[in-house]
KEFI-489811 format. One record per residue: residue number from 1; residue in three letters; y negated, z, x of N, C-alpha, C, O in turn. Coordinates in pm, 1 decimal. Example, Ala and Ser with C-alpha at 12.3 -4.5 7.8 and 13.67 -1.06 7.14 Angstrom:
residues 2
   resi   resn        n.v        n.w        n.u       ca.v       ca.w       ca.u        c.v        c.w        c.u        o.v        o.w        o.u
      1    ALA      569.0      780.0     1319.0      450.0      780.0     1230.0      330.0      780.0     1320.0      331.9      846.5     1423.6
      2    SER      225.0      708.0     1285.0      106.0      714.0     1367.0       -3.0      787.0     1290.0     -113.8      803.9     1340.9
***
This chain:
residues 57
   resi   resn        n.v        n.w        n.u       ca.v       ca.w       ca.u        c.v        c.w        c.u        o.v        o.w        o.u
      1    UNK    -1681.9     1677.2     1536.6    -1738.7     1618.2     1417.9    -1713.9     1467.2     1422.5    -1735.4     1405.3     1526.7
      2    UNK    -1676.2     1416.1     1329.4    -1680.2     1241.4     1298.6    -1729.2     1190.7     1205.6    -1747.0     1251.7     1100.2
      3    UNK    -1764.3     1058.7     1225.4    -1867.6      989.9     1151.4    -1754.6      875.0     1083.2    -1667.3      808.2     1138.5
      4    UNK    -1786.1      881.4      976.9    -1755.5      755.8      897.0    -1812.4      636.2      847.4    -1862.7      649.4      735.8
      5    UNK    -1820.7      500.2      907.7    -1876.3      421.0      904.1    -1804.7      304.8      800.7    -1682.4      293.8      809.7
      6    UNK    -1872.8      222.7      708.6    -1811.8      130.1      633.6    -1820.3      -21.1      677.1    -1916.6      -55.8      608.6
      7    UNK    -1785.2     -123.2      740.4    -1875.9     -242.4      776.1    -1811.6     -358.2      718.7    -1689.2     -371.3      722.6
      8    UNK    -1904.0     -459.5      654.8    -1822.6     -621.8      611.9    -1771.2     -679.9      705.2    -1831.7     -671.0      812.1
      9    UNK    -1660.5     -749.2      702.9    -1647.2     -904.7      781.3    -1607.7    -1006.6      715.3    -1521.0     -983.2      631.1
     10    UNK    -1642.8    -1112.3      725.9    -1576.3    -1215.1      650.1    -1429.2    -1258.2      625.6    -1326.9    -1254.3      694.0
     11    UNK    -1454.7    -1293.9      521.0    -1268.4    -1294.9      459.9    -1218.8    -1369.6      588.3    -1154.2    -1329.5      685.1
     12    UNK    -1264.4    -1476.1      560.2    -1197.4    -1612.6      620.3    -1164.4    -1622.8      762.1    -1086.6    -1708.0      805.0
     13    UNK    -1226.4    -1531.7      838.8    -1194.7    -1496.2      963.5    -1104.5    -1405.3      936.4    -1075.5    -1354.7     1044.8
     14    UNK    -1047.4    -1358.8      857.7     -948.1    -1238.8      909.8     -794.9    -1239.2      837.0     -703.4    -1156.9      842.0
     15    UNK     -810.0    -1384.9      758.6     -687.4    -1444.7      723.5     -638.8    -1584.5      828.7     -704.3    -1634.2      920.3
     16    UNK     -551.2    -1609.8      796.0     -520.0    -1696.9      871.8     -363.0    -1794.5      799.8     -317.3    -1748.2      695.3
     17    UNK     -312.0    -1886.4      843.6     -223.0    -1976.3      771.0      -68.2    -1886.9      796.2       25.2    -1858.3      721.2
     18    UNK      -92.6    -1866.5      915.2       46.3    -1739.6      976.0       51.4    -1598.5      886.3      152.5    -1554.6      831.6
     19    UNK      -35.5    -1559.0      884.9      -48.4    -1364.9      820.7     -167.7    -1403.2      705.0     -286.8    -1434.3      705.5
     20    UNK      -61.4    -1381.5      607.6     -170.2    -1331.3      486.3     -203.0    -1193.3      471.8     -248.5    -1148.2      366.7
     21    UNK     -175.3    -1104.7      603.5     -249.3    -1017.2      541.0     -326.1     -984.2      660.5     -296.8    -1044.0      764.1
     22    UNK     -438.5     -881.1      662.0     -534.3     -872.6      721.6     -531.5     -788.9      849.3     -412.0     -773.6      874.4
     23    UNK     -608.2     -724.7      946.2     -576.8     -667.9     1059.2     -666.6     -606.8     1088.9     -773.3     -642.6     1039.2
     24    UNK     -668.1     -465.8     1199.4     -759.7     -420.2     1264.6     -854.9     -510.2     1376.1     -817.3     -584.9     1466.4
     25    UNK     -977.3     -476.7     1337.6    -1107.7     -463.7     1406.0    -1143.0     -394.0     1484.6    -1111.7     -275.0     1479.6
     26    UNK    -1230.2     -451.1     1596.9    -1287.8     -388.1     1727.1    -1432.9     -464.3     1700.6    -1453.7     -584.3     1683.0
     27    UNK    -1532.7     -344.9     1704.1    -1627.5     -409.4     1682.5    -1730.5     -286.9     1751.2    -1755.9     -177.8     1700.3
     28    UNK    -1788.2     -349.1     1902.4    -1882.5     -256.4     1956.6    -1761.1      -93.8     2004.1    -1778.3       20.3     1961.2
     29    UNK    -1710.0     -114.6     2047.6    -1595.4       -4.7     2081.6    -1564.4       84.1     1948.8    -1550.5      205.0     1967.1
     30    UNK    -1553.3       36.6     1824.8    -1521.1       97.9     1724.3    -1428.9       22.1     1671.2    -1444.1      -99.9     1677.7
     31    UNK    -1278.9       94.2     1588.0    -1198.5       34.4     1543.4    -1200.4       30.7     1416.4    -1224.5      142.5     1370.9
     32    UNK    -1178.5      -86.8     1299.0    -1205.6      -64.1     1206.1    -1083.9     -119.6     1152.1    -1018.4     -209.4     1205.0
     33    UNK    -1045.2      -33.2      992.9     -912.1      -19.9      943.7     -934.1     -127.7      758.4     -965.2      -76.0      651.1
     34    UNK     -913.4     -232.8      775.8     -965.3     -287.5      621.8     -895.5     -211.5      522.9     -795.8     -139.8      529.9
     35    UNK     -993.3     -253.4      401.7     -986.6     -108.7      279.9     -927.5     -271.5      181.6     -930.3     -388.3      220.5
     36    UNK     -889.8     -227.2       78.5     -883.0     -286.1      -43.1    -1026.6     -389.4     -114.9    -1013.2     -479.5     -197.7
     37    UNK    -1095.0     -364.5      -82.6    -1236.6     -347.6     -132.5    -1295.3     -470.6      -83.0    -1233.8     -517.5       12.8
     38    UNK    -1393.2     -533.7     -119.7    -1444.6     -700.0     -151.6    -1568.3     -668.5     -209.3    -1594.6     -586.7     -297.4
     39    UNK    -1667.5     -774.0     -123.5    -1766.9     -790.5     -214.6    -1829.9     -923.3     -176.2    -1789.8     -978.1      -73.5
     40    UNK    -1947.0     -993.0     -266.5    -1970.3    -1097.2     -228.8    -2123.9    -1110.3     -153.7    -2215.5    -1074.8     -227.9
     41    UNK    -2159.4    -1149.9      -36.1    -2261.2    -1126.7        7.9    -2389.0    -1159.7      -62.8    -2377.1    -1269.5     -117.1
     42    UNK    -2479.2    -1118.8      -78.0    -2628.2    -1135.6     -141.4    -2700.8    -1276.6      -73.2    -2750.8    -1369.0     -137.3
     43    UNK    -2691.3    -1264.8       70.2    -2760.6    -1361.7      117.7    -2711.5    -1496.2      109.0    -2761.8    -1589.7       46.6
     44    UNK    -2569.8    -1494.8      204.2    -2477.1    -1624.1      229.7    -2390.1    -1618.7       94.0    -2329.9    -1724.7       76.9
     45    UNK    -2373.0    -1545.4       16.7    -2266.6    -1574.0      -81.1    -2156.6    -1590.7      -58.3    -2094.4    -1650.1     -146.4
     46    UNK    -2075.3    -1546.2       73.3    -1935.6    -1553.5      132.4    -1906.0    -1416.6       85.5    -1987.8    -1331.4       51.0
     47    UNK    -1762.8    -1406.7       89.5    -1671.8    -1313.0       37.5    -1635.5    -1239.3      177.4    -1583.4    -1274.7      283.2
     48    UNK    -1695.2    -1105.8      119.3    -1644.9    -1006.6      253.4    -1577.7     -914.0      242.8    -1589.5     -866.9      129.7
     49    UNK    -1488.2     -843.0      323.4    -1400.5     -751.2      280.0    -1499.8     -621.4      386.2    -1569.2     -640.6      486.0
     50    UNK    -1472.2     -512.2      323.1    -1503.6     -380.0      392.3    -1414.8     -285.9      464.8    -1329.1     -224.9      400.8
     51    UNK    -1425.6     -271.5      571.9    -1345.8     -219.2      712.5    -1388.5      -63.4      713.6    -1510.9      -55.9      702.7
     52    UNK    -1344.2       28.0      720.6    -1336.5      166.6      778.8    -1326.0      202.0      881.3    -1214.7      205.4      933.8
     53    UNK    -1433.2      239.3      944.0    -1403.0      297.5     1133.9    -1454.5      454.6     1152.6    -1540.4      492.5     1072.9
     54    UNK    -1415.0      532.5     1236.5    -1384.9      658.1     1197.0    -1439.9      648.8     1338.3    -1374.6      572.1     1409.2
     55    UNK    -1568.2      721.5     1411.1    -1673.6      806.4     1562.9    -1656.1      907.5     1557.2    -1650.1      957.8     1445.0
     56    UNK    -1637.5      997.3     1685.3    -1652.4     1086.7     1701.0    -1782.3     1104.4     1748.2    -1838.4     1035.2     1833.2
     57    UNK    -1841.1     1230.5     1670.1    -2006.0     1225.3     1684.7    -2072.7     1351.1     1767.2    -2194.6     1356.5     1783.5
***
């Protein structure tokens, strides 16, 4: 069985002046795959993109 997990990270950390485009995540021994998908945070108001990581449960 696997679990599908969705998580933010901030844009701005995951661009850079070299690669405009974005990369896999390790976060807590989970790998996460960025999606298309954006939103703007409620609290801080920074722009976050949403990552896909796939547990085996």
């Amino acid at each position: 069985m696997t679990k599908i997990i969705y998580r933010g990270f901030d844009v701005p950390a995951d661009t850079s002046a070299d690669s405009k485009e974005t990369r896999e995540r390790t976060y807590r021994g989970v790998r996460y795959v960025p999606t298309d998908r954006k939103y703007v945070c409620g609290k801080s108001g920074h722009t976050r993109q949403i990552y896909r990581g796939v547990v085996a449960a």
